[in-house]
ZADO-1210 file (C-alpha; in nm, 4 decimals, padded with zeros to 6 digits):
<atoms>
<atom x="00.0000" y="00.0000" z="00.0000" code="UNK" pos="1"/>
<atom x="00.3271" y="00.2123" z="00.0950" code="UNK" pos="2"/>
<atom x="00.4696" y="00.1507" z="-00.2648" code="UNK" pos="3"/>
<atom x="00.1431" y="00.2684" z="-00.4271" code="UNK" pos="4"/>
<atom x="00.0844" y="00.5910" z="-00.2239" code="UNK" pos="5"/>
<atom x="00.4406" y="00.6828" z="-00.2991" code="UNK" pos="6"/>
<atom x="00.3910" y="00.5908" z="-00.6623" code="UNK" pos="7"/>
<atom x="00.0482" y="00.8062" z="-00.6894" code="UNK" pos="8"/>
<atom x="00.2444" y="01.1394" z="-00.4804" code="UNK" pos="9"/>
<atom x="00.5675" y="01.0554" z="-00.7768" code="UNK" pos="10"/>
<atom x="00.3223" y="01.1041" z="-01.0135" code="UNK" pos="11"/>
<atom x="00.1075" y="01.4147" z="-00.8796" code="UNK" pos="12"/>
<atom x="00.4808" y="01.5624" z="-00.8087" code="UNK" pos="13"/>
<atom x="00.5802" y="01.5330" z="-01.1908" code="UNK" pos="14"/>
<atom x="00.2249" y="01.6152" z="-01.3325" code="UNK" pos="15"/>
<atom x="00.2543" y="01.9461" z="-01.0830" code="UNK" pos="16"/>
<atom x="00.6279" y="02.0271" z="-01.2899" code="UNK" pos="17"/>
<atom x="00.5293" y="01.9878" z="-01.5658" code="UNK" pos="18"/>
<atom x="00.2171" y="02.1676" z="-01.5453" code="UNK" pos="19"/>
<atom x="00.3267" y="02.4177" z="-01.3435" code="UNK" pos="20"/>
<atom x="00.4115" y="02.6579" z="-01.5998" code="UNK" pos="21"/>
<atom x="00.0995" y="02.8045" z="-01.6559" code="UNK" pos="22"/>
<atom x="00.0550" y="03.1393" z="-01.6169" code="UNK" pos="23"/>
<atom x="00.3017" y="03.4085" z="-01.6002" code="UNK" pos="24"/>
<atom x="00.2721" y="03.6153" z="-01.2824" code="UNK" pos="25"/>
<atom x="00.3885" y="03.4186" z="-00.9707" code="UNK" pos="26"/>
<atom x="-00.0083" y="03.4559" z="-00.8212" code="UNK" pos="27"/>
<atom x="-00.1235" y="03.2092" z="-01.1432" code="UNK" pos="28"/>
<atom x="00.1627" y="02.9916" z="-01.1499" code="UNK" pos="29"/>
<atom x="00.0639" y="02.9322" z="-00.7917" code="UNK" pos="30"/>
<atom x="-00.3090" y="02.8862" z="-00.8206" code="UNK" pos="31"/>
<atom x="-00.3373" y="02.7021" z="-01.1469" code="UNK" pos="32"/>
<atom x="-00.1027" y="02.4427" z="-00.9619" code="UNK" pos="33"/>
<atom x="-00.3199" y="02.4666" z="-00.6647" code="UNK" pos="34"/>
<atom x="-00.5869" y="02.3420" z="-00.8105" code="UNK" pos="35"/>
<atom x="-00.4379" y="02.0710" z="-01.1090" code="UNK" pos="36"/>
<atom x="-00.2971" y="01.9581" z="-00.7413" code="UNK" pos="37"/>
<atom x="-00.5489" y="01.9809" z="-00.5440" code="UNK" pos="38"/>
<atom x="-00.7747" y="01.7107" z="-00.8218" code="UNK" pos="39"/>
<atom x="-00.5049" y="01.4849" z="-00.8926" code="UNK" pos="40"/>
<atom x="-00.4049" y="01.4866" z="-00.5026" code="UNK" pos="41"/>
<atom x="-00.7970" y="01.3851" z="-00.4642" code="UNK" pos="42"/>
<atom x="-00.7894" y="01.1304" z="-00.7082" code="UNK" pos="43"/>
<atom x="-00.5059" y="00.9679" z="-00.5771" code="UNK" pos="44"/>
<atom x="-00.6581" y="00.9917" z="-00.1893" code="UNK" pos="45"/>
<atom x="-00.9851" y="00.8253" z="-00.3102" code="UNK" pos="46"/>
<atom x="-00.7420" y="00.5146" z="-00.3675" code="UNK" pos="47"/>
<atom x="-00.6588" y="00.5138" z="-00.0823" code="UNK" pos="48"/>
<atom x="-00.9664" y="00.6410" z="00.1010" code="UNK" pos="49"/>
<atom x="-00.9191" y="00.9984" z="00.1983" code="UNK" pos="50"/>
<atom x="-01.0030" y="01.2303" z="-00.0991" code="UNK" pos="51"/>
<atom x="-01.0170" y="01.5496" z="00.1422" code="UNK" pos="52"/>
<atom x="-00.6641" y="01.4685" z="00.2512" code="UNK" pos="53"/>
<atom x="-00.5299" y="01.3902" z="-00.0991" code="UNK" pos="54"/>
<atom x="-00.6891" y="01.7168" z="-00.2104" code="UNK" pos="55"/>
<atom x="-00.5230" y="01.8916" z="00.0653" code="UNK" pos="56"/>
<atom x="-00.1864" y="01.7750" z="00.0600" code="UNK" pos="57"/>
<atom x="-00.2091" y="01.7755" z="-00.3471" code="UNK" pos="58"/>
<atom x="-00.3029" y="02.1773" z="-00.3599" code="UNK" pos="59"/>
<atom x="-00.0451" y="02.2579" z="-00.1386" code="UNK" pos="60"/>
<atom x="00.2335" y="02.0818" z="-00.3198" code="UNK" pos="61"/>
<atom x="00.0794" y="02.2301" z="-00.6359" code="UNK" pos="62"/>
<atom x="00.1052" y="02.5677" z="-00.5247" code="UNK" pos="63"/>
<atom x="00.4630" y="02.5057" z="-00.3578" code="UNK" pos="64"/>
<atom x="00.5694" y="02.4192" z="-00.7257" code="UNK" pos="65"/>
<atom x="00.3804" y="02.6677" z="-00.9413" code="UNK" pos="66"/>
<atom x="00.5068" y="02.9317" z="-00.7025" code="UNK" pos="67"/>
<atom x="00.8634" y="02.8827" z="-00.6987" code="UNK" pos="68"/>
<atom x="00.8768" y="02.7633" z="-01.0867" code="UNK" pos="69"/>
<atom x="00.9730" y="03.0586" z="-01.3045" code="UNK" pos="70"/>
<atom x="00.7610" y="03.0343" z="-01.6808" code="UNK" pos="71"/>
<atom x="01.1291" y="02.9822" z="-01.8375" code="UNK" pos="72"/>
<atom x="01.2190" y="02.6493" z="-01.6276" code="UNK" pos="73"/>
<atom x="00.9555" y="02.4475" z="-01.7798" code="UNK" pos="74"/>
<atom x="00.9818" y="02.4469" z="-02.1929" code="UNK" pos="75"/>
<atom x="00.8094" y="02.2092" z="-02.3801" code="UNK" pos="76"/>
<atom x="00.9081" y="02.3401" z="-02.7164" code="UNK" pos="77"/>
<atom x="00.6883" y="02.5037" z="-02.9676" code="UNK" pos="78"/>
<atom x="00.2946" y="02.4130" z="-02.9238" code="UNK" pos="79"/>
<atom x="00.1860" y="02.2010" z="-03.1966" code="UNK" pos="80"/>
<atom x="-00.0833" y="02.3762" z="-03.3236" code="UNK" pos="81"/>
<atom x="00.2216" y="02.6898" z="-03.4071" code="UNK" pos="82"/>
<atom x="00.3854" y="02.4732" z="-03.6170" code="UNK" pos="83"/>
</atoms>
């Protein structure tokens, strides 16, 4: 049970990088992560039965990443629909 918890938080923690790039101000960096966190942390806490908690401890570590990301640490090269 352990191994899958920390396998579901490796997850939400790369899912919050890598999506953690949206916005450009520091305030929407932060909330947009808050709440992609916030539903995969959920998702992840129903598994294990405690979707409040998940949520919880998902937003925060959302937030924690979109915050402190800058918009140039995260490039995923040209969007296709520019090219």
């Amino acid at each position: 049970m352990m191994k899958r918890m920390g396998m579901g938080f490796a997850a939400l923690a790369v899912t919050a990088l890598v999506l953690s790039g949206c916005g450009n101000s520091v305030g929407d960096r932060g909330l947009s992560g808050a709440g992609i966190g916030a539903a995969g942390g959920a998702v992840i806490g129903a598994m294990v039965g405690a979707p409040l908690v998940g949520a919880a401890i998902g937003a925060a570590a959302g937030a924690t990443v979109g915050a402190v990301t800058s918009p140039s640490s995260v490039n995923l090269g040209k969007p296709i629909w520019r090219e």
